[in-house]
C-alpha positions as CSV (number, residue, x, y, z in Angstrom):
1,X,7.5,-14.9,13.1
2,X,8.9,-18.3,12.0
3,X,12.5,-19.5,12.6
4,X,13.6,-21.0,9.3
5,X,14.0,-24.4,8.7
6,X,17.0,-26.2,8.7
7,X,16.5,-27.6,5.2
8,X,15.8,-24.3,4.4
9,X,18.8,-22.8,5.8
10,X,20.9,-25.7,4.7
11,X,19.2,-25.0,0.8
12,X,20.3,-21.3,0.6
13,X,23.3,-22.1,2.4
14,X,22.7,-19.7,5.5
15,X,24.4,-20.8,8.8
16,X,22.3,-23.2,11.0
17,X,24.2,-21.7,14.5
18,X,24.0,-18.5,16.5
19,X,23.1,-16.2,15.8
20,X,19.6,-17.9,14.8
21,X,18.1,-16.1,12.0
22,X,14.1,-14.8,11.6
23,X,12.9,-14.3,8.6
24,X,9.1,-12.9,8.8
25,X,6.9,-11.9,5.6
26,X,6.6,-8.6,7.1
27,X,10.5,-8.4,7.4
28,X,10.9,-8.9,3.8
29,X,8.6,-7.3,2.3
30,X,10.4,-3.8,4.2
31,X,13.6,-5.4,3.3
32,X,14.1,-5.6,7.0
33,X,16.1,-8.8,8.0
34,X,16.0,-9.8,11.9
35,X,18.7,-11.5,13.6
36,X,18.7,-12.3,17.4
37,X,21.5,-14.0,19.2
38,X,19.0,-16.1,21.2
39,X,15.0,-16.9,21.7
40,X,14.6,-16.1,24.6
41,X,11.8,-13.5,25.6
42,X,11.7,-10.7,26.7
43,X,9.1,-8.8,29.2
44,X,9.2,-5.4,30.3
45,X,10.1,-5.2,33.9
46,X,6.8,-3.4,35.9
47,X,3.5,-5.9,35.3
48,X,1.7,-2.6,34.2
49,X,3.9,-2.0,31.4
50,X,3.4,-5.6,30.4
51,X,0.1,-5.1,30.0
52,X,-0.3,-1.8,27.9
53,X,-0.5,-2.3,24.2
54,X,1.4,-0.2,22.0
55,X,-2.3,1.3,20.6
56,X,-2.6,2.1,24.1
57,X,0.9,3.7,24.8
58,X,-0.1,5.9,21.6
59,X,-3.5,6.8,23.5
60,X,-1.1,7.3,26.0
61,X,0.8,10.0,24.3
62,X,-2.0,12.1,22.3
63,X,-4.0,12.0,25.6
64,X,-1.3,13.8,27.1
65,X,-1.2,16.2,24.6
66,X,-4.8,17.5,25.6
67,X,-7.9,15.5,26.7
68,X,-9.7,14.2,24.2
69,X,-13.0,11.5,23.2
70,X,-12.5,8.3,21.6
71,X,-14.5,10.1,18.4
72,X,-11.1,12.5,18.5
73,X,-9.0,9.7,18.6
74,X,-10.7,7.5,15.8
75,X,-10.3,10.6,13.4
76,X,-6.4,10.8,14.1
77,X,-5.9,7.4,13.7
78,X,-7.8,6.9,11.0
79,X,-6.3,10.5,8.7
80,X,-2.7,10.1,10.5
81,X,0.5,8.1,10.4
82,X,-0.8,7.1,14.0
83,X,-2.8,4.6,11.7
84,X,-0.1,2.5,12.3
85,X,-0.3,1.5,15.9
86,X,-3.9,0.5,14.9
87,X,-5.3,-2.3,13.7
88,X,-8.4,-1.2,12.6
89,X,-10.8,2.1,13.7
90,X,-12.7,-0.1,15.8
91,X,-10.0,-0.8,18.0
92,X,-9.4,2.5,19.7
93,X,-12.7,2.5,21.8
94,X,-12.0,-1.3,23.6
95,X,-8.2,0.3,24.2
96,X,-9.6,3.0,26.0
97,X,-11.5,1.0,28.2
98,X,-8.6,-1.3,28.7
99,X,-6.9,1.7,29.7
100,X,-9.7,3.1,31.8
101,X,-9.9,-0.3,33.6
102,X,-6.1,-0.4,34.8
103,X,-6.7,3.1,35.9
104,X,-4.1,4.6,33.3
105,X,-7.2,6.9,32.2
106,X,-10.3,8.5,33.0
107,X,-13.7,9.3,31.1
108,X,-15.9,12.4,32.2
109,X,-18.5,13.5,30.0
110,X,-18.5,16.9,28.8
111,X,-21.6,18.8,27.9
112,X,-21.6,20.2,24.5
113,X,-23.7,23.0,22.7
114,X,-24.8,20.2,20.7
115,X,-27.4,17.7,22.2
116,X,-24.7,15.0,21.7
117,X,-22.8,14.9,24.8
118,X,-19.0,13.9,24.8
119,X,-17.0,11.2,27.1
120,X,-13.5,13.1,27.1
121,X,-10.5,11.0,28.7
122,X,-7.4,12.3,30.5
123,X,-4.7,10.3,32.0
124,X,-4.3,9.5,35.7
125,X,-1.7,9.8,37.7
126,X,-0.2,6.7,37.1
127,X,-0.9,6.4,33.0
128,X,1.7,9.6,33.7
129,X,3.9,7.2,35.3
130,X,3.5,3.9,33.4
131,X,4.1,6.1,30.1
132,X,7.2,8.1,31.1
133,X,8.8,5.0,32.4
134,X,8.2,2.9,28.9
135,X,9.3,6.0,27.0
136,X,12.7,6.0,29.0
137,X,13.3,3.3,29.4
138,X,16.8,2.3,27.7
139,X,17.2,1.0,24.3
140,X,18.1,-2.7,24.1
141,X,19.3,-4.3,20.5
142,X,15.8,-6.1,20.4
143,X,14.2,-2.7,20.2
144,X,16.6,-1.8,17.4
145,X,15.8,-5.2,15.3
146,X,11.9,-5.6,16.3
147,X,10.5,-2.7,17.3
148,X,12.0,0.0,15.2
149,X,8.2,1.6,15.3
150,X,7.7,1.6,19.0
151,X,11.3,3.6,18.9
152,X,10.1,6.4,16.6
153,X,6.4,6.5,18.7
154,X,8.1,6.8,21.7
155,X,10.4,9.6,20.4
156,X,7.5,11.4,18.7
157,X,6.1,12.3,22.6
158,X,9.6,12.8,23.9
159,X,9.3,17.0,24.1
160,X,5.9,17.2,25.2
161,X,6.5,14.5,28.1
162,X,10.0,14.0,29.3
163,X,12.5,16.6,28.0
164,X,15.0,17.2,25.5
165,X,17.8,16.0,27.7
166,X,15.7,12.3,27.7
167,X,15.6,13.4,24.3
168,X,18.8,13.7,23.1
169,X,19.5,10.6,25.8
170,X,17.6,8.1,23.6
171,X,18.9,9.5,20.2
172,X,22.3,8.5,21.7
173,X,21.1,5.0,23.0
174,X,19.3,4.6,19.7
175,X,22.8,5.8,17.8
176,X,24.7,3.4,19.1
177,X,22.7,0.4,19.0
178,X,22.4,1.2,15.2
179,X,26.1,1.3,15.1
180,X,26.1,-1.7,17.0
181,X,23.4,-3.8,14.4
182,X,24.8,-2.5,10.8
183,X,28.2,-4.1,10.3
184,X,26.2,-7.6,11.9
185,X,23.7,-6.5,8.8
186,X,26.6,-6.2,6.6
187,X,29.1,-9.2,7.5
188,X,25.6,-11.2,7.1
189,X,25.0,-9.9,3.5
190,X,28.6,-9.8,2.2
191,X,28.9,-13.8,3.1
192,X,25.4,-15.0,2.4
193,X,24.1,-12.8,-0.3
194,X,25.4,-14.6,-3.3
195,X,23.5,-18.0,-1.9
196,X,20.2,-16.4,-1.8
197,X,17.7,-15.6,-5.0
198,X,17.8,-12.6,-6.1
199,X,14.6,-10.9,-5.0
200,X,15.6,-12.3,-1.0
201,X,19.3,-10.8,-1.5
202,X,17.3,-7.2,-2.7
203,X,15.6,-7.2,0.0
204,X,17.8,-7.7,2.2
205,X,20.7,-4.6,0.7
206,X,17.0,-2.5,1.5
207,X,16.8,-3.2,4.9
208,X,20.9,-2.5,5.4
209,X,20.1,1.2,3.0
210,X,17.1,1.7,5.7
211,X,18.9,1.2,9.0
212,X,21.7,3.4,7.3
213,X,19.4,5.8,6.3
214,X,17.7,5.6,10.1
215,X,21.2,6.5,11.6
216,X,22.2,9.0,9.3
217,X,18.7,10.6,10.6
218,X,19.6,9.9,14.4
219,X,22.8,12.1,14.1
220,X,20.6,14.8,12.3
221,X,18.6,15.3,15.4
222,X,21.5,14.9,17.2
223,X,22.8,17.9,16.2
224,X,19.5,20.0,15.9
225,X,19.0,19.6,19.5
226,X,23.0,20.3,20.3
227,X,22.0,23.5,18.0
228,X,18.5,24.1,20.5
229,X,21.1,24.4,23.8
């Protein structure tokens, strides 16, 4: 992610002081437009968490679901949305060992009716911990501008391993730091989007429809799990 120039900026006419605007090729081609009122960055607070990936955070999650082998885990990855948290297939078997090495899981081989013989991995103990801790932790504006993803993957686990009140806990958090970032979006597009070309100003009114669209769904789920009481 690069912070615009200031010729750049001074070009298009967009402000050159706080809050600094990012601008990344990814951003704009999902019409997504980041702003952060400083650089500063930041870490998550346990050294475990710090080092867990968010490929592994998703191992994380589906291993919780049920045990399963990193052949299982390829073939989600690889036919599901979970895709996403990938980089490629061959990823998923060095994450498991990273995960296996910090003792957040743990490989036994199962015996099959086949002659192939399967290494099935559970979480410990502590990959337990380390995941329930990132998943509730408390949403920060950061998480709402740069890791909209990582929101929706830790919600996707939030039944099966916290609990609908952490549920309906983080929909509120996540609510009202969309709240929060959407008139920012807003103020930014009504007094800069006339100075920008066309194509960067339509990208832009897309990322402002999808974080609408993303709060609109926030207070759906709201109210289905009000309804679930």
């Amino acid at each position: 992610m690069e912070l615009l120039s200031s010729q750049y900026m001074f070009a298009q006419g967009l402000p050159q002081r706080s809050p600094d605007i990012w601008l990344s090729d990814k951003a704009l081609s999902r019409g997504i437009l980041l702003l952060t009122f400083d650089d500063t960055p930041r870490y998550s607070t346990t050294r475990t968490m710090k080092q867990i990936s968010r490929l592994g955070y998703a191992l994380l999650g589906l291993l919780h679901q049920q045990p399963r082998s990193g052949y299982d885990l390829r073939k989600i990855f690889a036919n599901t949305p979970m895709g996403t948290f990938s980089d490629s297939p061959g990823a998923i078997y060095p994450a498991l060992q990273r995960l296996e090495h910090q003792g957040l899981v743990r490989g036994q081989i199962q015996e099959s009716s086949s002659l192939r013989r399967r290494r099935v991995f559970r979480p410990t103990a502590s990959g337990k911990r380390a995941f329930k801790t990132w998943q509730t932790k408390p949403i920060s504006s950061d998480d709402v501008i740069h890791r909209a993803d990582e929101l929706m993957l830790r919600f996707s686990f939030m039944d099966q391993t916290a609990s609908g009140a952490a549920a309906r806990r983080f929909l509120k958090e996540f609510s009202r730091e969309l709240r929060s970032y959407i008139p920012v979006l807003r103020e930014f597009l009504k007094a800069n989007g006339r100075q920008l070309p066309l194509s960067g100003r339509l990208a832009l009114e897309s990322g402002v429809r999808g974080y609408e669209t993303l709060l609109r769904w926030v207070g759906a789920a709201l109210r289905k799990y009000k309804s679930r009481k």
